[in-house]
C-alpha positions as a Markdown table, in Angstrom:
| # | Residue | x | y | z |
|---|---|---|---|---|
| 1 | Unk | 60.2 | -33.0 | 2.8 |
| 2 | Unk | 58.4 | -34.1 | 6.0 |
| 3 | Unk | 54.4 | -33.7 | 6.0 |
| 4 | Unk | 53.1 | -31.2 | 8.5 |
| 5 | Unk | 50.2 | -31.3 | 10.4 |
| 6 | Unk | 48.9 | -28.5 | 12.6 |
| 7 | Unk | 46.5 | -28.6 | 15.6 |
| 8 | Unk | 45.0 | -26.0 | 18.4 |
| 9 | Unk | 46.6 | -27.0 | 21.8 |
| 10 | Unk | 44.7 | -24.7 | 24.0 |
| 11 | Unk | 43.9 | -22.0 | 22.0 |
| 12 | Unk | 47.5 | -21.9 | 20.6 |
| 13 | Unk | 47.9 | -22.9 | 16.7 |
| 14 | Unk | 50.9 | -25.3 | 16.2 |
| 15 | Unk | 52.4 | -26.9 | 13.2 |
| 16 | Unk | 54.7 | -30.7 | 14.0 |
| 17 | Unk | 55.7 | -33.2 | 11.7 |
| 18 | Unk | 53.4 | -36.1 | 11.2 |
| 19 | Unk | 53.7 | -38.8 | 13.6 |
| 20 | Unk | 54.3 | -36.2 | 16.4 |
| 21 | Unk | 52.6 | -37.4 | 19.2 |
| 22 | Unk | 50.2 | -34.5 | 21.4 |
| 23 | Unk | 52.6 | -34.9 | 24.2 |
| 24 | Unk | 55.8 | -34.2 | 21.7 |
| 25 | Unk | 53.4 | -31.5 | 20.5 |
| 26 | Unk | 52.4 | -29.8 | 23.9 |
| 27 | Unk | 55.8 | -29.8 | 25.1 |
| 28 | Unk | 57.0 | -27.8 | 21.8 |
| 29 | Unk | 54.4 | -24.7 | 22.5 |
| 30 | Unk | 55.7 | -25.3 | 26.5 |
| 31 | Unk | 52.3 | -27.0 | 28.2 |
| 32 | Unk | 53.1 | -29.4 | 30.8 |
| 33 | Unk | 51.3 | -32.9 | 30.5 |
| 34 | Unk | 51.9 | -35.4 | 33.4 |
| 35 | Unk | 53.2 | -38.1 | 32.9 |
| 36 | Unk | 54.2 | -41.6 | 35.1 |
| 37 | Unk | 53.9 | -44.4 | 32.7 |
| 38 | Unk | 55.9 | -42.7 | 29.7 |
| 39 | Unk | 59.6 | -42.6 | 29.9 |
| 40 | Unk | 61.6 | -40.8 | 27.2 |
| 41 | Unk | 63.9 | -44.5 | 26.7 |
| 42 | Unk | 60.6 | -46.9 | 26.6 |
| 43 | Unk | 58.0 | -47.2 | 24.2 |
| 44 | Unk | 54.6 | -45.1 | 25.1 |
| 45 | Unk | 52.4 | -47.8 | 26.7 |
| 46 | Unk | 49.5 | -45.1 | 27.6 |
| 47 | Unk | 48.9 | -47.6 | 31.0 |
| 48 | Unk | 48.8 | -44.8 | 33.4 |
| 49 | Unk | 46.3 | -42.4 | 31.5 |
| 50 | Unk | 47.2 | -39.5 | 33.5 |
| 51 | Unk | 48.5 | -37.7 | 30.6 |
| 52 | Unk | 45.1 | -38.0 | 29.0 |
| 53 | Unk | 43.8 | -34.8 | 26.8 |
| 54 | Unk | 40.5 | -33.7 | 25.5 |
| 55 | Unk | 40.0 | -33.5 | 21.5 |
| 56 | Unk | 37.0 | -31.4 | 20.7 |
| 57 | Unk | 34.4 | -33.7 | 19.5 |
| 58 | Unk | 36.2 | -37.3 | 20.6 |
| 59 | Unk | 33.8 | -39.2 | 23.1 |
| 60 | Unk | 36.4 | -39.9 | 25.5 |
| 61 | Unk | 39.8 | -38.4 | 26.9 |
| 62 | Unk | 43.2 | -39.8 | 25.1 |
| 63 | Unk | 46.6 | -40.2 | 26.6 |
| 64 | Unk | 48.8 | -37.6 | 25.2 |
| 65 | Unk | 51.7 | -39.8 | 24.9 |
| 66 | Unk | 50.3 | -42.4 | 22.8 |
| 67 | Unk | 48.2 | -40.1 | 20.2 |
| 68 | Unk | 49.2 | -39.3 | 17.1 |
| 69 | Unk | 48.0 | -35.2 | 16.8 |
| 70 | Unk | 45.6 | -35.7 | 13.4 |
| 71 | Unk | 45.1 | -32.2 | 10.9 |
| 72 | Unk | 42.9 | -29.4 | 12.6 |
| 73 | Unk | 42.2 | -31.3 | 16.1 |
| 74 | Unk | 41.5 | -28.9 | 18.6 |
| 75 | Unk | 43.2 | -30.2 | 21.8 |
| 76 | Unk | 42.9 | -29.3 | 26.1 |
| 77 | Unk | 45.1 | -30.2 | 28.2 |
| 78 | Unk | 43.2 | -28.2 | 31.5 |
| 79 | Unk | 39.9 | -28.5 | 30.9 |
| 80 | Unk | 37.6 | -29.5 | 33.8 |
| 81 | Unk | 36.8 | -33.1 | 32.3 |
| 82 | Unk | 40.5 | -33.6 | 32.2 |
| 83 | Unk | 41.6 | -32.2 | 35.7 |
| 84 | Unk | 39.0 | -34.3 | 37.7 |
| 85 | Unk | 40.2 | -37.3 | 35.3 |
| 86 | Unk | 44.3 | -36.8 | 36.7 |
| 87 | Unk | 43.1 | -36.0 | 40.2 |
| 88 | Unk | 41.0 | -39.6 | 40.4 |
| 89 | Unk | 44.0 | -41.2 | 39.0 |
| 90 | Unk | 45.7 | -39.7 | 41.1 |
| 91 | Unk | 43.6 | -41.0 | 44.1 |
| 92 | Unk | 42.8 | -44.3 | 42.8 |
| 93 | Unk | 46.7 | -45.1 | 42.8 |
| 94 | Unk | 47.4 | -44.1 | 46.2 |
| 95 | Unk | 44.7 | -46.5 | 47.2 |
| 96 | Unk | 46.2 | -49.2 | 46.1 |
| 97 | Unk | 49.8 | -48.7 | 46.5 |
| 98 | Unk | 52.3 | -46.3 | 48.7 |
| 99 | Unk | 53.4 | -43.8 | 46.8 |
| 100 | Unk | 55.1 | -42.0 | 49.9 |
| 101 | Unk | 58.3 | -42.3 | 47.7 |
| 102 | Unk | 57.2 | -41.1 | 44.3 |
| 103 | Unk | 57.9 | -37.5 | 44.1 |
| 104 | Unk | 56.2 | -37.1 | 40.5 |
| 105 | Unk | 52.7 | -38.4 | 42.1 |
| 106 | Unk | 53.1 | -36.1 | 45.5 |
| 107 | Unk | 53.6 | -32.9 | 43.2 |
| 108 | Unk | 50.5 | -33.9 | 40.8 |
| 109 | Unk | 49.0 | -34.2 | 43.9 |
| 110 | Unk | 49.2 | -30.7 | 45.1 |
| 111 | Unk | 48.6 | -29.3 | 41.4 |
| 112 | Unk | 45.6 | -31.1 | 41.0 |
| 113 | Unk | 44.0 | -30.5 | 44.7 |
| 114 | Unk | 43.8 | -35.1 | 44.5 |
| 115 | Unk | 43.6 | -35.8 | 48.5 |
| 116 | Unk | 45.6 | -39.3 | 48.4 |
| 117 | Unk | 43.8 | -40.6 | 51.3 |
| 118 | Unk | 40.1 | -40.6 | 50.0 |
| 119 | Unk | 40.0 | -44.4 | 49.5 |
| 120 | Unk | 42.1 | -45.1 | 52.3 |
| 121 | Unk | 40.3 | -47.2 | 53.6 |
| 122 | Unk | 39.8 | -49.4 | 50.5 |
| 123 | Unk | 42.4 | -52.8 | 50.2 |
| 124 | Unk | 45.9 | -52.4 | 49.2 |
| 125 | Unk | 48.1 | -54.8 | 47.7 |
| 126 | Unk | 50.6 | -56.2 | 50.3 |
| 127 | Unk | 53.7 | -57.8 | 49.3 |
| 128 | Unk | 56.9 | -58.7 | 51.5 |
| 129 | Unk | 59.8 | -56.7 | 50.7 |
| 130 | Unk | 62.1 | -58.9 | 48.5 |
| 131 | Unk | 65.8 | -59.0 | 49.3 |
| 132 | Unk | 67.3 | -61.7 | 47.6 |
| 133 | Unk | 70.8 | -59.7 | 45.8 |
| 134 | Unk | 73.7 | -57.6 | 46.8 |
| 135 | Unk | 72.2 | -55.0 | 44.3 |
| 136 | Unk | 68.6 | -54.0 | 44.6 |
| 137 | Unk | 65.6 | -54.3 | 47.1 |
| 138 | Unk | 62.3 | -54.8 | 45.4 |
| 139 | Unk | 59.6 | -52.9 | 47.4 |
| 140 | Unk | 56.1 | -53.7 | 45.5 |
| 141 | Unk | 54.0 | -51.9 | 48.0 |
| 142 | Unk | 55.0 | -49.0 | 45.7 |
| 143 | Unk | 54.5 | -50.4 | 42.8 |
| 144 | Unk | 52.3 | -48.7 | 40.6 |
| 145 | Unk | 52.3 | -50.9 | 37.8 |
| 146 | Unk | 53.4 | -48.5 | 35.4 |
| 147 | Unk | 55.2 | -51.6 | 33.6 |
| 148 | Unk | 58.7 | -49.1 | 33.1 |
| 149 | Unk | 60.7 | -52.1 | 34.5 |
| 150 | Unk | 59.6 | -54.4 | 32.4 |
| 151 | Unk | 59.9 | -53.0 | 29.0 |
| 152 | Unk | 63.4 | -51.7 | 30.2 |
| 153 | Unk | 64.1 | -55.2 | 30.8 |
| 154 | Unk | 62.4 | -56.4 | 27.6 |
| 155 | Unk | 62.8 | -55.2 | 24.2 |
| 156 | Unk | 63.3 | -51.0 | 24.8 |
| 157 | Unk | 66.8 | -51.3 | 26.6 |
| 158 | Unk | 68.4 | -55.0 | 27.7 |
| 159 | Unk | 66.8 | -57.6 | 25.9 |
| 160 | Unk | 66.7 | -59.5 | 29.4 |
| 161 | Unk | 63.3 | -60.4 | 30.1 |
| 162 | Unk | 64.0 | -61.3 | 33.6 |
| 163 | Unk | 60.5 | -59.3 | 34.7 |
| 164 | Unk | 57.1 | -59.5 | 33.7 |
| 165 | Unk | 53.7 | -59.1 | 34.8 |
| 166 | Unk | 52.1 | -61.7 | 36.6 |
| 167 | Unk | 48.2 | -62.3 | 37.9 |
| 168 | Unk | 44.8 | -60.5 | 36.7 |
| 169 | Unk | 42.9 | -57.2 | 37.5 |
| 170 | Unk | 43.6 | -56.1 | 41.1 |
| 171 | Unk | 46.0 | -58.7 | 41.6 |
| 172 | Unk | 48.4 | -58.3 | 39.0 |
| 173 | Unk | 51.7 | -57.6 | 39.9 |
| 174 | Unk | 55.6 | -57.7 | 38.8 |
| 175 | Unk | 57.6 | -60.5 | 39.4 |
| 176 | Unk | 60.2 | -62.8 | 37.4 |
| 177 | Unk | 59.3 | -65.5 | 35.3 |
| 178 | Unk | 58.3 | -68.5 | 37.1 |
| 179 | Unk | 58.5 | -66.2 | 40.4 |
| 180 | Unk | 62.1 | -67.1 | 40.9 |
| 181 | Unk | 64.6 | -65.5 | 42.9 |
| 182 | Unk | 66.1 | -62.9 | 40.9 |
| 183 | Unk | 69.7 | -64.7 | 41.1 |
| 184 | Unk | 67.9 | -68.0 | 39.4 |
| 185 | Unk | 66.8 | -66.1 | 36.6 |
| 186 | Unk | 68.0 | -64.5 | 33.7 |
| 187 | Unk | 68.8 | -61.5 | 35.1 |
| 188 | Unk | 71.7 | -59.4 | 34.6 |
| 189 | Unk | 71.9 | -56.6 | 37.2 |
| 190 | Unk | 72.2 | -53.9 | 34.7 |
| 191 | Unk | 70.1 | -51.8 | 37.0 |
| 192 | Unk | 68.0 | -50.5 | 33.9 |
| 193 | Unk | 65.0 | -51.3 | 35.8 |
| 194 | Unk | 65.8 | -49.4 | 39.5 |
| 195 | Unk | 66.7 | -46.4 | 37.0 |
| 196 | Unk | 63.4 | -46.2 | 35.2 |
| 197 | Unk | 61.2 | -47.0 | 38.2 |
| 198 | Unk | 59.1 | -43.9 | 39.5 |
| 199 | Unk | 57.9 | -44.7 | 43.1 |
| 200 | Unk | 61.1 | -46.1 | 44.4 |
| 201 | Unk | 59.4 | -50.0 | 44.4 |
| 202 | Unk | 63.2 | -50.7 | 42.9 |
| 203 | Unk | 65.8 | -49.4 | 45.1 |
| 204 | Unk | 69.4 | -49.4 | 45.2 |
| 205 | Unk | 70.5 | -52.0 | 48.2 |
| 206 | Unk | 72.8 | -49.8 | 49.7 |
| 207 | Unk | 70.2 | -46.6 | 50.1 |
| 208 | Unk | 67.7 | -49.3 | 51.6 |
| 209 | Unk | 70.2 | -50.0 | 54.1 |
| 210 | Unk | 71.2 | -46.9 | 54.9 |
| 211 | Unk | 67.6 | -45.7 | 55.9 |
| 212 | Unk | 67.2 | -48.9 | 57.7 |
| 213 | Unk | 70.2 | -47.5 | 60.2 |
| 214 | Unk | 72.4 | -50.2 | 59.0 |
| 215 | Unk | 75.9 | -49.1 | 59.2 |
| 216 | Unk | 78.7 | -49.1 | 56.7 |
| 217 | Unk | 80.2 | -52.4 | 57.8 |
| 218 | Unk | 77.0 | -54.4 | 57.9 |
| 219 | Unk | 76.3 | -52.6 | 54.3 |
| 220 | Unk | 79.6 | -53.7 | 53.0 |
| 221 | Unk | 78.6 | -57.3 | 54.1 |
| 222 | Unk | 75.1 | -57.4 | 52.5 |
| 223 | Unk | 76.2 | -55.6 | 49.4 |
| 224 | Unk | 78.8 | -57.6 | 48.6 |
| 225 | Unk | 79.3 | -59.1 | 45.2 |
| 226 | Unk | 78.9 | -63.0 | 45.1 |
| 227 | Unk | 82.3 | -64.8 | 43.8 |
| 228 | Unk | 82.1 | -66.8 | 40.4 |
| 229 | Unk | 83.3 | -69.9 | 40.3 |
């Protein structure tokens, strides 16, 4: 028989097997956590924080999607603490990064009251849109560095490892191995990655093209698929 734990997710009483995480948790007593990071195919990475909780009596907030719920915790999910936390988050990415595609970060946006131009004027990471495949468009203006593409590249989904994370604190950004074009490297084209990704930083070539104003002929041209030999 499978040990039960129970917890207080505001104010409500709830009993979930142990091992349940509080998002699992939340979502069984119907409270909405955010998420970005945390994809129901990838392994919670707890990168974004957005989904963080406060536990009565823990010094700081946890990410829902990576904590275990523990006997008798009594869990938020709206307090104050934890609203201001999602709405700097919130702000903090948009800083950095355009997130004029990502409809999950432009709804948080409103629910939270985050105005995604207060650091405006702050640097943002500048990259050259990569075309270099009749599939996909890599946009890392977007890119939020949730890391999605890369563990559905690595070890949750295709076992690829064409894409990792390259560089150090602000600079850190995706890329392939060895910053190769993506049809020198080990990649596949399962598009595993462009379905995962949140902010549209990977984006199906023919959809770029289209909202470039490229027409169906020049698209057929561009998009199509390279001959083996």
């Amino acid at each position: 028989m499978t040990e039960e734990v129970r917890c207080t997710i505001d104010g409500r009483m709830v009993s979930v097997p142990a091992g349940t995480t509080i998002l699992e948790a939340a979502r069984q007593v119907g409270r909405d956590i955010p998420t970005l990071c945390h994809h129901e195919a990838l392994t919670a990475s707890g990168m974004c924080r957005i989904c963080s909780v406060e536990i009565e009596g823990a010094r700081t907030l946890v990410p829902a999607c990576a904590t275990v719920v523990r006997e008798d915790t009594v869990i938020h999910t709206r307090s104050e603490r934890v609203d201001r936390s999602r709405k700097v988050i919130l702000e903090m990415l948009a800083s950095a990064s355009d997130v004029s595609e990502a409809p999950d970060i432009l709804a948080y946006a409103e629910t939270y009251n985050a105005d995604l131009s207060r650091f405006a004027d702050g640097e943002k990471r500048t990259y050259d849109i990569v075309d270099d495949n009749p599939f996909y468009i890599r946009d890392y203006n977007k890119c939020i560095l949730c890391g999605r593409c890369v563990q559905a590249c690595g070890t949750d989904m295709q076992f690829t490892f064409a894409l990792t994370t390259a560089g150090r604190g602000f600079h850190s950004h995706i890329t392939t191995f060895f910053d190769q074009p993506l049809p020198e490297s080990v990649c596949v084209f399962c598009g595993n990655c462009v379905g995962v990704c949140p902010t549209n930083a990977l984006q199906p070539k023919q959809e770029w093209l289209l909202e470039q104003g490229a027409n169906w002929d020049e698209i057929r041209a561009q998009t199509k698929k390279p001959r083996r030999h």
